[in-house]
FIVOSE-660738 format. One record per residue: residue number from 0; residue in one letter; x, y, z of N, C-alpha, C in turn. Coordinates in nm, 4 decimals. Layout:
# FIVOSE-660738
NODE  marlo  tido       npx       npy       npz      capx      capy      capz       cpx       cpy       cpz
NODE    NUM     A         X         Y         Z         X         Y         Z         X         Y         Z
...
***
This chain:
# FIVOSE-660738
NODE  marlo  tido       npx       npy       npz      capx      capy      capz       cpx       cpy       cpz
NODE      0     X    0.0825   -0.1193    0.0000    0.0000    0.0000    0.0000    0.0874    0.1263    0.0000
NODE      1     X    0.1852    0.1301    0.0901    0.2974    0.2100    0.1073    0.3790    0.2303   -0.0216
NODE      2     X    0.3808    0.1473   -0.1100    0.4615    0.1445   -0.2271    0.4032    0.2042   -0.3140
NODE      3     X    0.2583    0.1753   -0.3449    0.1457    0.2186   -0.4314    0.1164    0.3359   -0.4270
NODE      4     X    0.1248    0.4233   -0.3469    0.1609    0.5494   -0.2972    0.2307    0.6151   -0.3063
NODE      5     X    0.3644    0.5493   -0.2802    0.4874    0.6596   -0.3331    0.4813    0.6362   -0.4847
NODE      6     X    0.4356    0.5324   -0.5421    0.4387    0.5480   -0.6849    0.3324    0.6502   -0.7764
NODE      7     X    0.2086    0.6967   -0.7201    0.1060    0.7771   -0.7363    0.2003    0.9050   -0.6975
NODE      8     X    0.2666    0.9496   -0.5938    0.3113    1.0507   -0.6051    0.4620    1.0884   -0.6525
NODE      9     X    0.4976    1.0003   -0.7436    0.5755    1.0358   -0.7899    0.5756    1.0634   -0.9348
NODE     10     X    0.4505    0.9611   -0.9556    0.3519    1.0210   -1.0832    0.3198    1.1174   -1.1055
NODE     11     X    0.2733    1.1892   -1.0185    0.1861    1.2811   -0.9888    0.3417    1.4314   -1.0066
NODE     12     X    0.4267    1.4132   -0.9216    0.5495    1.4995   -0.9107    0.6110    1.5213   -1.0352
NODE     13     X    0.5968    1.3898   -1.1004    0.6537    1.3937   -1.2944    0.5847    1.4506   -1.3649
NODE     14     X    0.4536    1.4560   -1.3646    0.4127    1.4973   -1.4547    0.3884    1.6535   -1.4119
NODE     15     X    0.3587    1.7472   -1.3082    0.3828    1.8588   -1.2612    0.5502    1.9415   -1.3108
NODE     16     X    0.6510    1.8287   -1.3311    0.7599    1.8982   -1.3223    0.7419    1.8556   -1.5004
NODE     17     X    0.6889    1.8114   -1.5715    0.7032    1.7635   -1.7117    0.5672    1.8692   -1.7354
NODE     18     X    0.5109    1.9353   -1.6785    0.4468    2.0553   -1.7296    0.5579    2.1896   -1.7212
NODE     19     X    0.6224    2.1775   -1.5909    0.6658    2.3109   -1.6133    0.7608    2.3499   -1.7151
NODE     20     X    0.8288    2.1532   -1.7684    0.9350    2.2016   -1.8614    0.8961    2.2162   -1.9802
NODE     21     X    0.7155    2.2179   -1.9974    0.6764    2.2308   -2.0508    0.6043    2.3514   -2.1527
NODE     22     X    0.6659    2.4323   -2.0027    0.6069    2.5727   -2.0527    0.7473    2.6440   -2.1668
NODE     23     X    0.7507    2.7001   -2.2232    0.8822    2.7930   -2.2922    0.8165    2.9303   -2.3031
NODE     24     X    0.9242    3.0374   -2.2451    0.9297    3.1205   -2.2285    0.9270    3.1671   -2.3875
NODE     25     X    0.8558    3.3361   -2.4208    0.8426    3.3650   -2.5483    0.9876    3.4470   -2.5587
NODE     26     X    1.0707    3.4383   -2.6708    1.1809    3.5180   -2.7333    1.1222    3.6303   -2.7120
NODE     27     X    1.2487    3.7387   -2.7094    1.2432    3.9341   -2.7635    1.2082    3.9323   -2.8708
NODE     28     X    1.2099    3.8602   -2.9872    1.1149    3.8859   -3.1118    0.9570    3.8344   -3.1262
NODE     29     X    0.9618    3.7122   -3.0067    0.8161    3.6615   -3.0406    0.7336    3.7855   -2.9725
NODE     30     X    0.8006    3.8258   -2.8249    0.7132    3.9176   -2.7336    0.7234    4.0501   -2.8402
NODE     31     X    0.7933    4.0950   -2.8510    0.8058    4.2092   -2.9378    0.6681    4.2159   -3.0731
NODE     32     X    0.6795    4.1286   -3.1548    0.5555    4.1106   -3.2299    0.4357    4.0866   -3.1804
NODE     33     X    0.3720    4.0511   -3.0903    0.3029    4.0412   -2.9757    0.2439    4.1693   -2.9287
NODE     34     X    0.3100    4.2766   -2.9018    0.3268    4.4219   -2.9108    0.2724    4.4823   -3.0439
NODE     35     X    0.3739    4.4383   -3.1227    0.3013    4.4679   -3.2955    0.1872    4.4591   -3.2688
NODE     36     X    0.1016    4.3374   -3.2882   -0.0251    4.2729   -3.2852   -0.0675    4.4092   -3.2221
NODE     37     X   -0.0827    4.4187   -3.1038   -0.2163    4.4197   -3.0233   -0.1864    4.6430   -3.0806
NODE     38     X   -0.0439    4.6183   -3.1376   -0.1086    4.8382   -3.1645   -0.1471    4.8104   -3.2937
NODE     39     X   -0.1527    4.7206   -3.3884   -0.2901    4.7013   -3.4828   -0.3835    4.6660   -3.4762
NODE     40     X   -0.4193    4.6313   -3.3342   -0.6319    4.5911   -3.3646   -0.6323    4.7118   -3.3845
NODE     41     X   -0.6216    4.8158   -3.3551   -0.7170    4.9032   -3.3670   -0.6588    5.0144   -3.5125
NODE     42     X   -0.5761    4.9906   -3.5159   -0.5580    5.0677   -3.6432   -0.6017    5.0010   -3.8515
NODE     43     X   -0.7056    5.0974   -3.8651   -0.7454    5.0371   -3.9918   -0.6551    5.1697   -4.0849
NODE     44     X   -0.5990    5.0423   -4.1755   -0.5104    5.0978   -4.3305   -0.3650    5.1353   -4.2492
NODE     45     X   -0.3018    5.0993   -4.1684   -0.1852    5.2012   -4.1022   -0.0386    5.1886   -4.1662
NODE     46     X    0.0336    5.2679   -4.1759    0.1721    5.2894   -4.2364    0.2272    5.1881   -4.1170
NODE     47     X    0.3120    5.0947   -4.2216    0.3405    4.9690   -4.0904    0.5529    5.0224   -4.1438
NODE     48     X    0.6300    5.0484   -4.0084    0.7797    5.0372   -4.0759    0.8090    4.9596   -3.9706
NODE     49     X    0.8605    4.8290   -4.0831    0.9551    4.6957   -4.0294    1.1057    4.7750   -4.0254
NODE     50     X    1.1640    4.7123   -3.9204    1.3248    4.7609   -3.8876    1.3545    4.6829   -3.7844
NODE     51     X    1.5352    4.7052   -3.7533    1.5605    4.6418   -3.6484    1.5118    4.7650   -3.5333
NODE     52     X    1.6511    4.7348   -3.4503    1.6696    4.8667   -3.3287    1.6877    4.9613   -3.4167
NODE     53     X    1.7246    5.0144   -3.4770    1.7300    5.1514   -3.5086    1.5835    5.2147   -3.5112
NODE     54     X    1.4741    5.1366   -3.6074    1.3317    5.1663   -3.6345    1.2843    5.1343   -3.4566
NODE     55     X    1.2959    5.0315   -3.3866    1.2546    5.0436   -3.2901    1.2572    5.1280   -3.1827
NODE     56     X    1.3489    5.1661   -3.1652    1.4127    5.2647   -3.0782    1.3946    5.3964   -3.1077
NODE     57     X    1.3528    5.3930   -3.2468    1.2997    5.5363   -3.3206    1.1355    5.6534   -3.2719
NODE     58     X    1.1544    5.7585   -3.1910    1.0080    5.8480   -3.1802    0.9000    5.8330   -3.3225
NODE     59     X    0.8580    5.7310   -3.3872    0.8462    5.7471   -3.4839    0.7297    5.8812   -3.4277
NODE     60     X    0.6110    5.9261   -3.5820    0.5504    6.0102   -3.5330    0.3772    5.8918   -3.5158
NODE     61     X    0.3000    5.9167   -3.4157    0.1955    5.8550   -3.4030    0.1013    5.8367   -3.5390
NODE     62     X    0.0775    5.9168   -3.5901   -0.0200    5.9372   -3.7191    0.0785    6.0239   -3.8560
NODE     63     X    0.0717    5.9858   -3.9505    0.1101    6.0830   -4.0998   -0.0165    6.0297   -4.1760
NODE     64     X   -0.0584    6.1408   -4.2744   -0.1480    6.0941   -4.3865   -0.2650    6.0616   -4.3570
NODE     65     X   -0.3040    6.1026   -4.2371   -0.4366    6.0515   -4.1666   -0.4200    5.8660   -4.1494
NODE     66     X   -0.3133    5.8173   -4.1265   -0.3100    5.7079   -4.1217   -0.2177    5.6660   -3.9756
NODE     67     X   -0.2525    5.5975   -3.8746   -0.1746    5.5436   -3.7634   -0.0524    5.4828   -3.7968
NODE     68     X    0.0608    5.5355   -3.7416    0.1863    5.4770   -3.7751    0.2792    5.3589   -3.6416
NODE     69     X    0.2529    5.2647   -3.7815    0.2940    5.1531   -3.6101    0.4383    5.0974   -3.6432
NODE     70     X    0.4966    5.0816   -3.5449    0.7043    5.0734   -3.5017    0.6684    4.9275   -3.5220
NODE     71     X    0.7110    4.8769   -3.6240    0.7518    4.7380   -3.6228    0.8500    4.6840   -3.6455
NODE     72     X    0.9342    4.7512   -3.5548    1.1129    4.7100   -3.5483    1.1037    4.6302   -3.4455
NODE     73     X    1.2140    4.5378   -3.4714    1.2143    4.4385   -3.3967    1.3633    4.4061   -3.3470
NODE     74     X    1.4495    4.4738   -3.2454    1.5972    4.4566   -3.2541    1.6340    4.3664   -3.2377
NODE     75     X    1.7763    4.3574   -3.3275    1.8393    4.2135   -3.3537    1.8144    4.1428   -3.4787
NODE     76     X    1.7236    4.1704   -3.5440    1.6766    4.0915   -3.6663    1.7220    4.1496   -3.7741
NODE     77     X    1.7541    4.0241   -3.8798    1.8190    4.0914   -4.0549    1.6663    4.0727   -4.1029
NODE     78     X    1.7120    4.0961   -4.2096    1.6249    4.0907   -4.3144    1.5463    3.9675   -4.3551
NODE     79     X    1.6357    3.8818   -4.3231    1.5298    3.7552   -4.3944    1.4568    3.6988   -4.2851
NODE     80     X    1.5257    3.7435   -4.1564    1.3589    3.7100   -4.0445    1.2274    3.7825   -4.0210
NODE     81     X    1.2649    3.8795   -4.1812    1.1203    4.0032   -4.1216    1.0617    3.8730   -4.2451
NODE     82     X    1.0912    3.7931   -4.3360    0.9499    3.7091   -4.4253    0.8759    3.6571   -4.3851
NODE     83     X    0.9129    3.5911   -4.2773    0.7848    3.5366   -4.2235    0.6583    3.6348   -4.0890
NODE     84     X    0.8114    3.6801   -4.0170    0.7155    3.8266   -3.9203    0.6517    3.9008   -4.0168
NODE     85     X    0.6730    3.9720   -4.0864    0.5959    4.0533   -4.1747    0.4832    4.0009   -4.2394
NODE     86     X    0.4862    3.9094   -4.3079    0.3716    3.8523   -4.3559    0.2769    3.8421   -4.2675
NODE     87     X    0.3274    3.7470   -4.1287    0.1903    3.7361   -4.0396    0.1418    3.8862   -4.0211
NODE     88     X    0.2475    3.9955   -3.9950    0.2115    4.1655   -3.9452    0.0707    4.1714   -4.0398
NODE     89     X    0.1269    4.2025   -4.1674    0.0102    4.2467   -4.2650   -0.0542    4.1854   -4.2833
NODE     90     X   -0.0869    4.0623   -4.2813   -0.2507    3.9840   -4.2635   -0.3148    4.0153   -4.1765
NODE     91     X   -0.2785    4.0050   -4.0464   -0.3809    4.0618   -3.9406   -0.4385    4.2073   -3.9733
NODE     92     X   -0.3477    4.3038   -4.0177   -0.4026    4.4571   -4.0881   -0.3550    4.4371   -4.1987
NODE     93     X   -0.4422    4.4794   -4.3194   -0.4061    4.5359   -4.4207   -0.3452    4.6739   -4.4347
NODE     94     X   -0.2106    4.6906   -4.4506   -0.1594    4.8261   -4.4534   -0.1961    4.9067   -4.5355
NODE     95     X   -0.2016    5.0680   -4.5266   -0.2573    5.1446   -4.6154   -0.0270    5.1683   -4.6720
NODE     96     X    0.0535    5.1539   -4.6247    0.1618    5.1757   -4.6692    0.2526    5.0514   -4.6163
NODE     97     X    0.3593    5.0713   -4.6561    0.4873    4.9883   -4.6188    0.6376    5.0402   -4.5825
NODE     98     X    0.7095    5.0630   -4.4916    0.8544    5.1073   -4.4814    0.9012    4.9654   -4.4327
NODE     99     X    1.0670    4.9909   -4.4949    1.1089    4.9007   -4.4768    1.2634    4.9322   -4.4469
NODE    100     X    1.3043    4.9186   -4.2664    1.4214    5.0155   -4.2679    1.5003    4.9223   -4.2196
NODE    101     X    1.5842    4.8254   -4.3056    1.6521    4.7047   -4.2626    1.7786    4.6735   -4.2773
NODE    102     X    1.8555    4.6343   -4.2759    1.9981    4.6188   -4.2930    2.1110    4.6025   -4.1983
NODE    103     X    2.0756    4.6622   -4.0770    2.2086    4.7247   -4.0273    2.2732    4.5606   -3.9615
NODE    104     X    2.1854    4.4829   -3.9311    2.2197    4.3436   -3.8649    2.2809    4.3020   -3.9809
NODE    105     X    2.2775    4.3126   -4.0904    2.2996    4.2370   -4.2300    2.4415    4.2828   -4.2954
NODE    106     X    2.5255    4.3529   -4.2589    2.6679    4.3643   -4.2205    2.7136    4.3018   -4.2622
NODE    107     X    2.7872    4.3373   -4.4162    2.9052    4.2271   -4.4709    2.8030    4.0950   -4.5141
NODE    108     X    2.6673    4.1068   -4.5234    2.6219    4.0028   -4.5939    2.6087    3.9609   -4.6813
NODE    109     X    2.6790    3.8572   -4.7980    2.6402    3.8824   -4.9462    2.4850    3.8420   -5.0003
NODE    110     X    2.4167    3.7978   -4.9045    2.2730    3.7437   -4.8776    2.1830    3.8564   -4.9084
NODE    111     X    2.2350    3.9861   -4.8842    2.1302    4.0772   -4.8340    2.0689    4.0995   -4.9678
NODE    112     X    2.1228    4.1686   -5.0736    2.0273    4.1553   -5.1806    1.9258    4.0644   -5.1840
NODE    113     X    1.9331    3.9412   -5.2198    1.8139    3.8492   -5.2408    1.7538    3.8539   -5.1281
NODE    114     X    1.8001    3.8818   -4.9684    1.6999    3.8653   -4.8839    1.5881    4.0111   -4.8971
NODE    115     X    1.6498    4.0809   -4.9743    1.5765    4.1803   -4.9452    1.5024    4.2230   -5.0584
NODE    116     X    1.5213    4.0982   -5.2030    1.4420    4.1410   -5.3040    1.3790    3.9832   -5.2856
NODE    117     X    1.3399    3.9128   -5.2025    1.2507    3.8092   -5.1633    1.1608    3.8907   -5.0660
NODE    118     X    1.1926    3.9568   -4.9784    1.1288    4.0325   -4.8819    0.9713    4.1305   -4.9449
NODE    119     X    1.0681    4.2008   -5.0286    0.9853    4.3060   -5.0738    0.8825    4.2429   -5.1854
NODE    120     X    0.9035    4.0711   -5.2583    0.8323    4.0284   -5.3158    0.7302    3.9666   -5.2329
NODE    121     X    0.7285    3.9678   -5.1374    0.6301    3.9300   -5.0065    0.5751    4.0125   -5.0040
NODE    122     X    0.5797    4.1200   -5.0063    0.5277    4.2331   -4.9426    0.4138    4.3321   -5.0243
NODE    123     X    0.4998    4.3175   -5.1771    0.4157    4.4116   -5.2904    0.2572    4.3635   -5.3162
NODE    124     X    0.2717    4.1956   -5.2178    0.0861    4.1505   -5.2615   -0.0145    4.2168   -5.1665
NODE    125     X    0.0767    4.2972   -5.0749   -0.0111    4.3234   -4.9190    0.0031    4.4847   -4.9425
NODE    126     X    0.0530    4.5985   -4.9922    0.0734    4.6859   -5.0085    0.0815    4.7823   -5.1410
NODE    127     X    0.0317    4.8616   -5.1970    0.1041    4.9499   -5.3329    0.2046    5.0059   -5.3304
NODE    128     X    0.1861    5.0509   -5.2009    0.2630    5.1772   -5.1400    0.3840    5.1219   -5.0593
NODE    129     X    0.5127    5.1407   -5.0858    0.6100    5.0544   -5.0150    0.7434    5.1623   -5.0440
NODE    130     X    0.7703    5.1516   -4.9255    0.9020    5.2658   -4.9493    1.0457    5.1759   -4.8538
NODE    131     X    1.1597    5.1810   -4.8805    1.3188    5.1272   -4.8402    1.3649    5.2609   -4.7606
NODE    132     X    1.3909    5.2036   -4.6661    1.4969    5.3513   -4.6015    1.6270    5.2772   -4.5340
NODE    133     X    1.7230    5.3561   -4.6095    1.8952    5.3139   -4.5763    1.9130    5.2985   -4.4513
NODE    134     X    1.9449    5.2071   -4.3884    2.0120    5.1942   -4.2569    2.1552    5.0989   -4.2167
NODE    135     X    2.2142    5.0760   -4.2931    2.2872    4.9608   -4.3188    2.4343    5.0751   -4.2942
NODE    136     X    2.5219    5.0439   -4.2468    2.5932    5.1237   -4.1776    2.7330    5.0913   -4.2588
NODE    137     X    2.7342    4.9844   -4.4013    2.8288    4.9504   -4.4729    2.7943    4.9510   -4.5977
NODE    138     X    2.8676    5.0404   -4.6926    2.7761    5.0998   -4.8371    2.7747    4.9710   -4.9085
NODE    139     X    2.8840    4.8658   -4.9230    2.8704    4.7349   -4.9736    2.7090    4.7017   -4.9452
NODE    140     X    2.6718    4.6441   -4.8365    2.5929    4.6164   -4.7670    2.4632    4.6906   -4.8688
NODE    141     X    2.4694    4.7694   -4.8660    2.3494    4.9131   -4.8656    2.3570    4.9217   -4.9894
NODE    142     X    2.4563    4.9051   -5.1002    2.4230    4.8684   -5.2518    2.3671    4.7796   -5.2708
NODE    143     X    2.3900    4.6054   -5.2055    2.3451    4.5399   -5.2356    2.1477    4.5667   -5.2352
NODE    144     X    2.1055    4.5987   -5.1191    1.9629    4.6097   -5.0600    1.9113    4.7236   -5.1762
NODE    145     X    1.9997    4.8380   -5.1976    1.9511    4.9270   -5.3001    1.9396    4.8626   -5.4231
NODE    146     X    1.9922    4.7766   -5.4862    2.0244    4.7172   -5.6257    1.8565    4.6269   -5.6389
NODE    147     X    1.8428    4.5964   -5.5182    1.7144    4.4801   -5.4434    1.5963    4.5821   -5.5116
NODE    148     X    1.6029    4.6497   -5.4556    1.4644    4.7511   -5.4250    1.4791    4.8531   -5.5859
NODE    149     X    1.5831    4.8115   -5.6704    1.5703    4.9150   -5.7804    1.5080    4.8080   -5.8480
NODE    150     X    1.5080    4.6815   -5.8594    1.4950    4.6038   -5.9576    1.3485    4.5815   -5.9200
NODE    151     X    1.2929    4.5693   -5.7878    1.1491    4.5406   -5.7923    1.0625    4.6908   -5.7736
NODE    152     X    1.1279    4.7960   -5.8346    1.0598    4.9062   -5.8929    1.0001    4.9754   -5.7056
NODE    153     X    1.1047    4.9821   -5.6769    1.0629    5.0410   -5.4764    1.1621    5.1645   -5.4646
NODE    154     X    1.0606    5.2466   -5.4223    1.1566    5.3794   -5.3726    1.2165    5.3352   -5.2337
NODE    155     X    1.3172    5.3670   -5.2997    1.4679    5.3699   -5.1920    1.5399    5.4915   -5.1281
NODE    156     X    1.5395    5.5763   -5.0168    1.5430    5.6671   -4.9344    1.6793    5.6276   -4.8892
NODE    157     X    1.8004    5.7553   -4.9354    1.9550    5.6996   -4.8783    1.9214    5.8414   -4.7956
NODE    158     X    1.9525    5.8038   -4.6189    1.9450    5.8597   -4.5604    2.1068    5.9883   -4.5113
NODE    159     X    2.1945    5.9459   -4.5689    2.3118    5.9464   -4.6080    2.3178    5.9561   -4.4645
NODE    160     X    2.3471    5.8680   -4.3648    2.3850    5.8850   -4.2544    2.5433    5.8909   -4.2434
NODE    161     X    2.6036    5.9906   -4.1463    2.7450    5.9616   -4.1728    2.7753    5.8836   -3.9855
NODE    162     X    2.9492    5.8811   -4.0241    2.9894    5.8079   -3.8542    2.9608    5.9039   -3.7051
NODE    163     X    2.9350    6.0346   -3.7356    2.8894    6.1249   -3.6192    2.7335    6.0921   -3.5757
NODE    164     X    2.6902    6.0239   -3.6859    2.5314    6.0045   -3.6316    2.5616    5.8489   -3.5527
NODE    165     X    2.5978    5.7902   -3.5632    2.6224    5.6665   -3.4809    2.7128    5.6862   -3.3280
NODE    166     X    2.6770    5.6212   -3.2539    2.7309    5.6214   -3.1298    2.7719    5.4924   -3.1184
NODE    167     X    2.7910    5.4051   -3.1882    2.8329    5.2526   -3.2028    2.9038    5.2234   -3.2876
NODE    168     X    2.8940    5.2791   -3.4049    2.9335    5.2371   -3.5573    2.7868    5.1756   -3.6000
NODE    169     X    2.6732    5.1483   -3.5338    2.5840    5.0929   -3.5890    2.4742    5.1665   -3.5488
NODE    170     X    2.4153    5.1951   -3.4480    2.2890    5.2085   -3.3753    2.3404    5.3917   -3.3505
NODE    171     X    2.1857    5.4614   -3.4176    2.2052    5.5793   -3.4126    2.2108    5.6538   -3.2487
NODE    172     X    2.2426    5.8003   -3.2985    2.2546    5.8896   -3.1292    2.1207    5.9821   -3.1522
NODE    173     X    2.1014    6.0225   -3.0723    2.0064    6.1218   -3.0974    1.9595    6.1859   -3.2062
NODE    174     X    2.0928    6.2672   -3.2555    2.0858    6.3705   -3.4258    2.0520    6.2480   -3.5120
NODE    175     X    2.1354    6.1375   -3.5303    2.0820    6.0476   -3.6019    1.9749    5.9723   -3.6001
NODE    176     X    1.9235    5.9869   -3.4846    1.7976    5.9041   -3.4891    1.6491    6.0169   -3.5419
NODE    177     X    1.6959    6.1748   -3.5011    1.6672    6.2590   -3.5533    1.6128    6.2942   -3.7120
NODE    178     X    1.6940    6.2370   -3.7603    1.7528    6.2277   -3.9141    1.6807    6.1265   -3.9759
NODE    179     X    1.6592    6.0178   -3.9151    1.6479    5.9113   -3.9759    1.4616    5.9041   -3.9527
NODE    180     X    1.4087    5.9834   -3.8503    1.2554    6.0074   -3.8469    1.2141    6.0917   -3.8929
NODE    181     X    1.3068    6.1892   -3.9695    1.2409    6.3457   -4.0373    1.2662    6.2528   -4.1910
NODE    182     X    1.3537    6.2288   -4.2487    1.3199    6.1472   -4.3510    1.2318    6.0443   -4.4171
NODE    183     X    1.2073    5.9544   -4.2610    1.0775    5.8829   -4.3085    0.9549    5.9222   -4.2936
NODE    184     X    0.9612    6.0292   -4.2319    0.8093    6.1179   -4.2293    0.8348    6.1543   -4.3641
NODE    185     X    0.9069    6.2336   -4.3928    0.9316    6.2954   -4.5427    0.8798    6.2189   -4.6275
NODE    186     X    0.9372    6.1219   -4.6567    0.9123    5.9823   -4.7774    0.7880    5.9759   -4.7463
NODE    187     X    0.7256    5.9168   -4.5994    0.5954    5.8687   -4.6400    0.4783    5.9842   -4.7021
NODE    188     X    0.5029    6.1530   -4.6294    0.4820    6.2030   -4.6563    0.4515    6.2315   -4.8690
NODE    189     X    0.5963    6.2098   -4.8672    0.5686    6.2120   -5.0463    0.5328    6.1397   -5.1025
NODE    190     X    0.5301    6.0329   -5.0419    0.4325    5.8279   -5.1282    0.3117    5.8947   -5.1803
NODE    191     X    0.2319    5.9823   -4.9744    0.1189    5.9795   -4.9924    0.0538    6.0954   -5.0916
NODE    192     X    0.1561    6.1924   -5.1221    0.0833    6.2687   -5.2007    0.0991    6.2383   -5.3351
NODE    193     X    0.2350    6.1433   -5.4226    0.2362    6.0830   -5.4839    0.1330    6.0030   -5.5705
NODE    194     X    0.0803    5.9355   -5.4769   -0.0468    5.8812   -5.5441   -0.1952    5.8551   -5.4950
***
């Protein structure tokens, strides 16, 4: 009886400790998109800009164009992990625009072109309106992504950032982060009167 018992609770102890290892904690990109999500229920048509930290970390401005503008930077991430984040982004909302401010993780990548003219072929079925903004902190780098975005007919925004706007070599300072939100107001600004 005594035996039958400790064997019920040790049953019982396994499977309690085979739940908890059961649980997994969500990644900084899963929680981060998660965030995404829930500042698009409520925005219908909204200017969506994918980025790493730089876009994240960015004041973007709340509204341009009569349209809600939602930060969907996600730091740490290149380019070819926004194909699948992005896609899920814009299904849940249909965007009234698209920015796309990616690169700087992508450093010395010879990948980045195709990741970033696979990207934007994801993207042109969910959007008209789609604009590139330079962030790539190595002009190699930043030709390749430009060469991307000339060939699938996408305005491309060279922010000409120089090494005084960085406080890293990568991740902008203030003036640069400055710089890099008066420009993409600018651009989206001109998409929208554009067309």
């Amino acid at each position: 009886m005594r035996r039958a018992l400790q064997l019920v609770l040790l049953a019982a102890l396994t499977g309690s400790i085979g739940l908890v290892y059961a649980f997994r904690p969500l990644s900084y990109p899963e929680k981060r998109e998660k965030m995404i999500f829930a500042d698009l229920r409520h925005a219908k048509e909204p200017i969506v800009v994918f980025g790493d930290s730089i876009t994240e970390l960015a004041a973007l401005p709340h509204q341009l164009c009569g349209h809600a503008v939602i930060n969907a930077g996600i730091g740490g991430l290149r380019v070819k992990d926004f194909e699948t984040i992005a896609q899920r982004v814009v299904q849940k909302q249909r965007p009234f625009m698209i920015v796309i401010a990616l690169g700087a993780n992508d450093r010395g990548s010879p990948q980045a072109g195709d990741d970033a003219l696979r990207l934007l072929g994801t993207l042109q079925s969910h959007s008209e309106k789609i604009i590139s903004v330079s962030v790539t902190p190595d002009r190699e780098t930043d030709d390749l992504i430009k060469r991307a975005n000339d060939e699938a007919g996408i305005v491309y925004v060279d922010l000409n950032l120089i090494e005084a706007d960085r406080r890293d070599g990568v991740h902008l300072n203030a003036a640069g982060s400055g710089k890099f939100v008066a420009a993409i107001s600018l651009a989206i600004e001109q998409e929208c009167e554009a067309r």
